[in-house]
N, C-alpha and C positions, 0 to 999 in steps of 0.2 A: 130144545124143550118141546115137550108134545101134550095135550090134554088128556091128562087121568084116562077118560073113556079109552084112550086108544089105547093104552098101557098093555102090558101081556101080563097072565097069572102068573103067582108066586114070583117074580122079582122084585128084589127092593129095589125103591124106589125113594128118592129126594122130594120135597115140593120146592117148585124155583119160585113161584109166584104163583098170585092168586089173581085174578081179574075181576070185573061185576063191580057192581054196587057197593055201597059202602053197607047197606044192609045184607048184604049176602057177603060181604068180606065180613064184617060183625059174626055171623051166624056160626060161617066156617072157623072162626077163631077159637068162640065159644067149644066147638067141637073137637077144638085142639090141630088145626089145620091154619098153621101158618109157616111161612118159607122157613128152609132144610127142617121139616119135619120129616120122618123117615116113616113109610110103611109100605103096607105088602097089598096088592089085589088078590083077595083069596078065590072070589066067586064073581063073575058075569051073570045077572041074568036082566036078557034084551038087554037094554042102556044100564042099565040099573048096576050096581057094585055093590057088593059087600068087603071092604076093607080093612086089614088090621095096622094097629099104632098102637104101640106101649102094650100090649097084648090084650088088647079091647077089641071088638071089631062092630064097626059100623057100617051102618045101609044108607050109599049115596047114590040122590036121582041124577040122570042123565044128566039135567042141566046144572047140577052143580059139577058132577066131575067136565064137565066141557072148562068150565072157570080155573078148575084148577093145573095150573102148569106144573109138572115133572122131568125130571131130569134122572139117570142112572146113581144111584149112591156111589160115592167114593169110598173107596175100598181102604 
């Protein structure tokens, strides 16, 4: 398992788990970010991500992608 932030572009990717608070676990659920959720890192910029899931893509800040644990998807 490795944190989002470190993740490489275009691989999918798994979420194994989420760490943080129970208010930033709240938040990231909300946004549809909870374990074997399946998405993509389309874009880096500085810490910053733009991600896609369910073919939506969202803009997560540094310290949430640190929370979020990833794994390679199973094929």
């Amino acid at each position: 398992m490795m944190p989002l932030s470190l993740c490489d572009k275009d691989t999918p990717l798994q979420i194994a788990k989420i760490t943080g608070g129970e208010k930033m676990r709240t938040r990231l659920a909300e946004l549809g970010f909870f374990p074997q959720a399946k998405l993509v890192v389309r874009q880096k910029i500085a810490e910053n991500l733009i991600v896609e899931m369910k073919g939506t893509r969202l803009a997560i800040d540094a310290s949430m992608a640190r929370r979020i644990l990833m794994e390679e998807c199973p094929q």
